[in-house]
C-alpha positions as CSV (number, residue, x, y, z in Angstrom):
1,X,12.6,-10.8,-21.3
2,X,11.8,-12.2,-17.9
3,X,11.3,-9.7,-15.6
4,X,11.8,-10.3,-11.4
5,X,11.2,-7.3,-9.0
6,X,13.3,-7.7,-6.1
7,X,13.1,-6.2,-2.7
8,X,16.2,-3.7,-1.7
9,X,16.9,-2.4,1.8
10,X,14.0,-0.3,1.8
11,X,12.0,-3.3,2.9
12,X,13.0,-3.0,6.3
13,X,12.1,0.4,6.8
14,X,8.7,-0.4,5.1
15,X,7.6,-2.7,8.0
16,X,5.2,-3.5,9.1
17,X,3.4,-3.4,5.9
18,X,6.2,-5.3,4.4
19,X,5.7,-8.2,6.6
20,X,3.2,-9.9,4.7
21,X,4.3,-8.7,0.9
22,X,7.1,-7.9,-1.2
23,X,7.4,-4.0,-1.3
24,X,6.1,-4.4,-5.2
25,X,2.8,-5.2,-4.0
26,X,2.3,-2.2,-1.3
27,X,-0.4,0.2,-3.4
28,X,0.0,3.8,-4.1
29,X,-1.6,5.7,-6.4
30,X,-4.8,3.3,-8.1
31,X,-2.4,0.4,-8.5
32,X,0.2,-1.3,-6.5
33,X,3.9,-1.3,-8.0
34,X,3.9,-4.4,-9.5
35,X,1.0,-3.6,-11.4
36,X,2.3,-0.7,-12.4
37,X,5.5,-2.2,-14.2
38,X,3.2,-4.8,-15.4
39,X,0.7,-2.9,-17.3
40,X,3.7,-0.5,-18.5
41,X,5.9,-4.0,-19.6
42,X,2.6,-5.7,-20.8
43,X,4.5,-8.7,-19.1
44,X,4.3,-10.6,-15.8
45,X,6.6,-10.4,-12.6
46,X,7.6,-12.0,-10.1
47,X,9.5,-11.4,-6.9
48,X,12.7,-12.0,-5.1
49,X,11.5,-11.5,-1.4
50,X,12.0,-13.0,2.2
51,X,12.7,-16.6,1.8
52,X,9.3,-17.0,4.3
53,X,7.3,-15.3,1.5
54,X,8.8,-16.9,-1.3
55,X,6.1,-20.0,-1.1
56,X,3.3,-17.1,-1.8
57,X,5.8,-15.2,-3.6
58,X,8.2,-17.4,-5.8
59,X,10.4,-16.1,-7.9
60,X,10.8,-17.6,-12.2
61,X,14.2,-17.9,-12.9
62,X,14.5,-18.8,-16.8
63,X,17.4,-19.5,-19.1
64,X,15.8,-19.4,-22.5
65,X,15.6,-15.3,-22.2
66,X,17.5,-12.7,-20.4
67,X,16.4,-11.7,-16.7
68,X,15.9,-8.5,-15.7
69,X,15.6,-7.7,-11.9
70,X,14.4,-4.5,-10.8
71,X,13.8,-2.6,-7.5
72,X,10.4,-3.2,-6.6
73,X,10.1,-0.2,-4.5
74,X,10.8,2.0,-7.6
75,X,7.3,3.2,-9.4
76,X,7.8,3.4,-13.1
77,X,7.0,5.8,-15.5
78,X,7.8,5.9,-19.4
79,X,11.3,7.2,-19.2
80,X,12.1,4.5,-16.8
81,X,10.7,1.5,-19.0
82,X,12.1,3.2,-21.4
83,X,15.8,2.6,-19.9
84,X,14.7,-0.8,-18.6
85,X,14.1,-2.2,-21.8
86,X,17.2,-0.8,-23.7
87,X,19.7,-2.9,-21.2
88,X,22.0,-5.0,-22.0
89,X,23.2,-8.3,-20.5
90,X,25.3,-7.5,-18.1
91,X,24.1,-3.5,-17.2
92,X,22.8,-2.5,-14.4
93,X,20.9,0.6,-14.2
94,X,21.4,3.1,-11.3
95,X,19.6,6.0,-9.6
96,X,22.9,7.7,-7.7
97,X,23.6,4.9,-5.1
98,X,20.3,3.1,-5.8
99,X,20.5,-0.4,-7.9
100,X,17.0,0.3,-10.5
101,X,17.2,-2.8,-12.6
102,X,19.9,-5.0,-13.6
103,X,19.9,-7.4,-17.1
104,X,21.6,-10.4,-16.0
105,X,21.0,-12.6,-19.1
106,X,20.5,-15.9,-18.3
107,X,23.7,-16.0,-15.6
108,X,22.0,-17.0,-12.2
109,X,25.0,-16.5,-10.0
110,X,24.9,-12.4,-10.9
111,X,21.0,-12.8,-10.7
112,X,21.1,-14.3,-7.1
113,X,23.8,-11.1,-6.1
114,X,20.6,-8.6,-5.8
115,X,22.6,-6.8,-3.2
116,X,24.1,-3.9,-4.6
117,X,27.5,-5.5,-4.8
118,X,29.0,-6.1,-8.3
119,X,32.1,-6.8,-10.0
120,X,34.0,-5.2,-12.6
121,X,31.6,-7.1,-15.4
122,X,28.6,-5.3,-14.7
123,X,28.1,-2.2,-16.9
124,X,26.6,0.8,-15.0
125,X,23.8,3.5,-16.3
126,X,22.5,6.5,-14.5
127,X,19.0,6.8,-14.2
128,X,17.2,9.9,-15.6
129,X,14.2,9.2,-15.2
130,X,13.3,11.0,-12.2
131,X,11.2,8.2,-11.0
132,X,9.3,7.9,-7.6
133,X,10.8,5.5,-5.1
134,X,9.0,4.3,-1.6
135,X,11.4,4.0,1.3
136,X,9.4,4.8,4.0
137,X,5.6,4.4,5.1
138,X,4.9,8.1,5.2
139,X,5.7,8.1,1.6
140,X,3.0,6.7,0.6
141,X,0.4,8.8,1.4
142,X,2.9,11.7,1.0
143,X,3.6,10.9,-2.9
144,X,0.2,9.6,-3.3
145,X,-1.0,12.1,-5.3
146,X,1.9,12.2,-7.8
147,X,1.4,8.6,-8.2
148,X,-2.5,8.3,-8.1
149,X,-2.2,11.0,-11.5
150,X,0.0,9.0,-13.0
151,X,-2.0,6.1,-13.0
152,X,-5.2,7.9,-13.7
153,X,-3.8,9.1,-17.2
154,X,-2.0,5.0,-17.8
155,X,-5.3,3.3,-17.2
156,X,-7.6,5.9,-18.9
157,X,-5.5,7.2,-21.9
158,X,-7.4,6.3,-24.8
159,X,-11.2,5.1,-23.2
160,X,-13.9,6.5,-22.6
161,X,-15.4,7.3,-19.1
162,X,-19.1,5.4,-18.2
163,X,-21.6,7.8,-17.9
164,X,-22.7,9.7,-14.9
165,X,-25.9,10.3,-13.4
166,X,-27.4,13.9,-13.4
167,X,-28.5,13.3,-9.8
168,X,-24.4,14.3,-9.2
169,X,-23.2,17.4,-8.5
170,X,-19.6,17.5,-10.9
171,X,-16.9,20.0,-11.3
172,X,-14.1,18.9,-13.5
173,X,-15.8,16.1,-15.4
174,X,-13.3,15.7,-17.9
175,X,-10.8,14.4,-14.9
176,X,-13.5,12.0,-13.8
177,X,-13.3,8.1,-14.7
178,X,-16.6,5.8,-14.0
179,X,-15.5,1.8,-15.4
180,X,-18.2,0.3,-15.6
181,X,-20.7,-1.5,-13.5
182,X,-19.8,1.3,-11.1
183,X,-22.8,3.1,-9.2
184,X,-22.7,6.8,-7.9
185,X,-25.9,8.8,-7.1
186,X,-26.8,12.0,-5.9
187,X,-22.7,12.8,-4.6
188,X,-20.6,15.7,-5.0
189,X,-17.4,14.9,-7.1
190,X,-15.0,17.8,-7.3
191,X,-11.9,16.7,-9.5
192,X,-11.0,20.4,-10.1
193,X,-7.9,19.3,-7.5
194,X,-7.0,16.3,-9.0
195,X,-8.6,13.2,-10.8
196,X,-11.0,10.8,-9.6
197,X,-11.0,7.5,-10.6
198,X,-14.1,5.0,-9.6
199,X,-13.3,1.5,-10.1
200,X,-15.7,-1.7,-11.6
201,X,-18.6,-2.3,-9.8
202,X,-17.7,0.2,-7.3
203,X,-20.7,2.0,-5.9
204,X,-20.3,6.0,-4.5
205,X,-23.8,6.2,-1.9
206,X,-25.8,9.3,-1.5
207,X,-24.6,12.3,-0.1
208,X,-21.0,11.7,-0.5
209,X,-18.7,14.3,-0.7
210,X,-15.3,13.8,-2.8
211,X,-12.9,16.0,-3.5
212,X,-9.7,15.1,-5.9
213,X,-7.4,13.5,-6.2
214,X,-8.8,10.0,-5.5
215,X,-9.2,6.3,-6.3
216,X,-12.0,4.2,-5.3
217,X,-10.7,0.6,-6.8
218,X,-12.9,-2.2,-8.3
219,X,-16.0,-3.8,-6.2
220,X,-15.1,-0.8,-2.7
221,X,-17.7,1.2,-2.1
222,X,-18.1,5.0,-0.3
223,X,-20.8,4.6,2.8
224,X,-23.6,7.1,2.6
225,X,-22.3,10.7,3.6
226,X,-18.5,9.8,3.4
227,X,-16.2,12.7,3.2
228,X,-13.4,12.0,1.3
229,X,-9.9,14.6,1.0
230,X,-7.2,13.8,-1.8
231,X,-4.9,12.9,-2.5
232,X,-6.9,9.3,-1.0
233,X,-7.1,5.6,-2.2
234,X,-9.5,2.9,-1.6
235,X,-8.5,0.0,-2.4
236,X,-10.3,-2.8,-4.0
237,X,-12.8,-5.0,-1.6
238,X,-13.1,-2.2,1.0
239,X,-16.1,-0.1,2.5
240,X,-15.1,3.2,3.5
241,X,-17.4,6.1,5.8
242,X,-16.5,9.0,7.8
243,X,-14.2,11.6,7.1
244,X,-10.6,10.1,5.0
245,X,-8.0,13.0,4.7
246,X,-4.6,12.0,2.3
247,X,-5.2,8.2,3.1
248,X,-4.1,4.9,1.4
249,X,-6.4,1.7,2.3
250,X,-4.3,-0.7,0.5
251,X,-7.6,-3.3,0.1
252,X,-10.1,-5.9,1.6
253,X,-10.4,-3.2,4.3
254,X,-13.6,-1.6,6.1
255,X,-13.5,1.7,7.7
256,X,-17.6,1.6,7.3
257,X,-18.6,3.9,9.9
258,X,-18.0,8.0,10.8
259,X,-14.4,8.9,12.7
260,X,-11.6,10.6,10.9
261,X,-8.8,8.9,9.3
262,X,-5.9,11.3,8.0
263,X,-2.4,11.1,6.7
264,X,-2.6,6.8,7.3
265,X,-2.1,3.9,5.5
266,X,-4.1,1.1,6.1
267,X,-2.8,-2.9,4.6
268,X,-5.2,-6.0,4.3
269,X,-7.8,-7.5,6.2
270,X,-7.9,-4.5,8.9
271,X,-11.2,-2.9,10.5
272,X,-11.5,0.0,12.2
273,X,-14.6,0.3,14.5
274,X,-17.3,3.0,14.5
275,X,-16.2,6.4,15.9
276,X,-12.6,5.6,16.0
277,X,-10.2,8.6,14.9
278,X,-6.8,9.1,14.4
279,X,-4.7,12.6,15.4
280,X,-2.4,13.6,12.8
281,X,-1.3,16.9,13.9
282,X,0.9,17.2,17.3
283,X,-1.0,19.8,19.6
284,X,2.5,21.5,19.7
285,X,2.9,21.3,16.0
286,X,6.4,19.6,16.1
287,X,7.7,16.9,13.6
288,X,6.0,13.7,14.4
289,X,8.3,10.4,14.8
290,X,7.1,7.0,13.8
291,X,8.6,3.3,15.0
292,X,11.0,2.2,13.1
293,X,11.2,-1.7,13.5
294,X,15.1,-2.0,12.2
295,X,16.5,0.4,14.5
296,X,13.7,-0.1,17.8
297,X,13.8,3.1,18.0
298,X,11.1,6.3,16.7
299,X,12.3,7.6,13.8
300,X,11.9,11.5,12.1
301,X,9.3,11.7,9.2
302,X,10.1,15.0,8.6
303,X,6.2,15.7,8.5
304,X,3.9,18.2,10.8
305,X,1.0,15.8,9.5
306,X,1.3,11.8,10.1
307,X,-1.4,9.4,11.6
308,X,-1.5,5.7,11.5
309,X,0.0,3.1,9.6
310,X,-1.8,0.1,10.3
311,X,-0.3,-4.0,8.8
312,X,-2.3,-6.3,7.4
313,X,-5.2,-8.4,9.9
314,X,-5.1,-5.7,12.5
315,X,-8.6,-4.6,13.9
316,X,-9.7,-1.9,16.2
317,X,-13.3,-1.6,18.6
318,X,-15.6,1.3,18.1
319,X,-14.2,4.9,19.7
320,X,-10.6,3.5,19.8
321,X,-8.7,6.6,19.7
322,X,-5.2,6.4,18.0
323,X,-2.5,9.5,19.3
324,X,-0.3,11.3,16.2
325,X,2.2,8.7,14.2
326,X,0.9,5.6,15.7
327,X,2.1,2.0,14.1
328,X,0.3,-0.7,14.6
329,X,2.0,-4.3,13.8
330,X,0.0,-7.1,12.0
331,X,-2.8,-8.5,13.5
332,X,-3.3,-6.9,16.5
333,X,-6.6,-6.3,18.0
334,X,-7.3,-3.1,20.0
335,X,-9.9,-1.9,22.5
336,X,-11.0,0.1,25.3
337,X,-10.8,3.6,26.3
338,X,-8.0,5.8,26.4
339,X,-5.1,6.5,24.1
340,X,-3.2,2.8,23.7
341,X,1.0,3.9,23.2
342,X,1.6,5.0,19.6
343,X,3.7,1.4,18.6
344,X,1.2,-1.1,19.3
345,X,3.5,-4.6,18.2
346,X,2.2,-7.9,16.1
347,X,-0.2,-9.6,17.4
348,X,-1.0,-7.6,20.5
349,X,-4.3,-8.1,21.9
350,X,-5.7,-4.9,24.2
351,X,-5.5,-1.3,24.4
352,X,-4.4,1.9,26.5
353,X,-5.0,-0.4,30.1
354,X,-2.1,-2.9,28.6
355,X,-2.0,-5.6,26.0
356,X,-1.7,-9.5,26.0
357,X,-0.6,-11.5,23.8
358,X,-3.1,-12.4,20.7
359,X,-3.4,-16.2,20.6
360,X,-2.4,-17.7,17.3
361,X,-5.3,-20.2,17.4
362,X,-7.6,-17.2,18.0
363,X,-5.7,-15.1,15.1
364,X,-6.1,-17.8,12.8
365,X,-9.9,-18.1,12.9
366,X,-10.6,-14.9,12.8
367,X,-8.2,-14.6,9.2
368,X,-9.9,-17.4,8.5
369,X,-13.6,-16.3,8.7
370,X,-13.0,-12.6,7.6
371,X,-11.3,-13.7,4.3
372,X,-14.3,-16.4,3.6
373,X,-16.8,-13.5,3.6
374,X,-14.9,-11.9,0.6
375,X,-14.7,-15.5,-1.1
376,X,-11.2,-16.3,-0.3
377,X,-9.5,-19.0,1.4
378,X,-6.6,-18.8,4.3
379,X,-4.8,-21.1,3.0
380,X,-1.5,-23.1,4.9
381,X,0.9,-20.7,3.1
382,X,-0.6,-17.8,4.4
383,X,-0.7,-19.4,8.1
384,X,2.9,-20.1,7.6
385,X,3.7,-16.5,6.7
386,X,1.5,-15.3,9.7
387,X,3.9,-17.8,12.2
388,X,7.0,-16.2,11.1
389,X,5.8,-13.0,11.3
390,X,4.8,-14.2,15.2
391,X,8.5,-15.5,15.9
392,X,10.0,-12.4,14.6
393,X,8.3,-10.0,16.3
394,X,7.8,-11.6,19.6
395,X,10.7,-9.3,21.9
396,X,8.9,-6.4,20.9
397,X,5.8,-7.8,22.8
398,X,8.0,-8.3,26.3
């Protein structure tokens, strides 16, 4: 089987995260979604996005074997994969009003119609799988736990845990996974609230403090004295310090310094400044709203606790103090003192006195030098990507 995860309409609401990936690549839990369903399939995928993304992202139609599309903001579980597996050409598999995954065969006009709209030829199935679906930023961090469990006990059923030092303080050992090449010294790791998973090469410093759950991915590394609250994830390439309460840092990320980070989620290529903190509690306790870039208008999260979702390339100066359910667009850059407004658009350049414009040229070379330091090159595809994001966003800049 060839199997394609698509994006549904969630996509919109996922922005801006979603403006630089398909929705199977945002992370939650230790892995993102795709690599979820990969590691569960023991197969490759590959996406049916935005047309812009498509050059980073293209999609592998075949007609030797029978393509099946499913929603790539679904995370899978073995009940799921399960009912994936068993479809037929021609079935689709539903969760209520939700298209899951569809077996096309090898027709490409019903593969192309990824829209939720079929004809009487297309078999359906109810879903019982019961599995977790992302629809809206918040739910990241807010399932995070759920999902960072699951993927504690898919990558560690069956192996056996690198040692730890005795200069640690553990409780709950047996939840604990070091891979190895990892480093932790002289830390407290309590995993008596959930597992803690410690990625290759990934170093833990002294003094740090982590209670479970929590994911520190491969090559990220905990500064010295970090306090970390699960359910949390560190993604791969990042350096984390400070206090990080119920946080996802999807990767190639530095929050290196103290300040508080809580109830967030973080994409790519971001930095947030010594000192800087986030509020996630309203001082009058109410429901905090959050931008919602498909309506232009704040939407309900339903939540007493929400901070800041923060897309890919954005970067913040020391003390830069963000107010409850702030969004911040891709690459912006923010300054100054003072509270800047809590929907700080793409590519904005300032802070609570008023923002500018950020300058592609000066966007670019900043991408540019950032990614070399981890070894990685910004290529024309990714410039591309970054433009369109630019034209798109550019009324909410006005």
């Amino acid at each position: 089987m060839n199997y394609i995860l698509f994006d549904d309409s969630s996509r919109d609401n996922l922005l801006p995260l979603t403006f630089t990936r398909p929705v199977a690549d945002i992370r939650i839990g230790i892995l993102t979604i795709r690599e979820k369903w990969e590691k569960r399939l023991t197969a490759k995928t590959s996406s049916k996005t935005e047309e812009y993304l498509s050059a980073k992202y293209p999609v592998e139609y075949t007609i030797d074997a029978d393509n099946v599309w499913i929603n790539g903001s679904v995370c899978p579980n073995d009940k799921l994969v399960e009912e994936v597996r068993i479809l037929e050409p021609m079935q689709a598999l539903f969760a209520g009003d939700v298209l899951v995954a569809l077996n096309s065969g090898n027709d490409k006009t019903i593969s192309l119609m990824i829209d939720e709209r079929f004809g009487p030829s297309i078999k359906k199935f109810e879903s019982h799988a019961g599995a977790l679906k992302v629809n809206n930023p918040w739910d990241i961090f807010s399932h995070n736990g759920k999902a960072l469990t699951e993927d504690f006990e898919l990558i560690t059923k069956g192996r056996n845990s690198a040692a730890l030092s005795k200069t640690n303080q553990v409780i709950g050992v047996e939840h604990i996974f070091v891979e190895e090449g990892a480093t932790v010294e002289c830390a407290i790791l309590n995993a008596s609230t959930g597992p803690i998973y410690i990625g290759k090469d990934a170093e833990i410093m002294e003094g740090s403090i982590v209670r479970g759950p929590f994911a520190l991915c491969d090559h990220s590394a905990l500064k010295l004295g970090a306090k970390i609250y699960g359910p949390t994830t560190i993604g791969p390439h990042s350096k984390v310090g400070g206090e990080v309460n119920n946080s996802v840092i999807f990767g190639y990320s530095n929050k290196a310094h103290d300040g508080f980070l809580g109830n967030s989620v973080i994409g790519e290529w971001c930095n947030i400044g010594a000192d800087s903190n986030n509020s996630n509690l309203k001082n009058n306790y109410a429901e905090v709203k959050l931008w919602n870039y498909t309506t232009e208008r704040f939407a309900n999260t339903g939540l007493t606790f929400c901070g800041l979702i923060m897309g890919d390339h954005s970067k913040c100066g020391i003390n830069t103090m963000f107010n409850t359910g702030t969004v911040v667009g891709v690459n912006a850059n923010i300054f100054g003192a003072g509270f800047p407004r809590n929907f700080i658009p793409d590519f904005s350049w300032g802070g609570a006195q008023g923002f500018i414009t950020y300058k592609l040229t000066d966007a670019f070379e900043v991408a540019k030098l950032v990614m070399q330091r981890r070894g990685l090159e910004f290529t024309e595809v990714d410039k591309e990507i970054l433009n369109k994001v630019f034209e798109m966003t550019g009324k909410f800049r006005k």
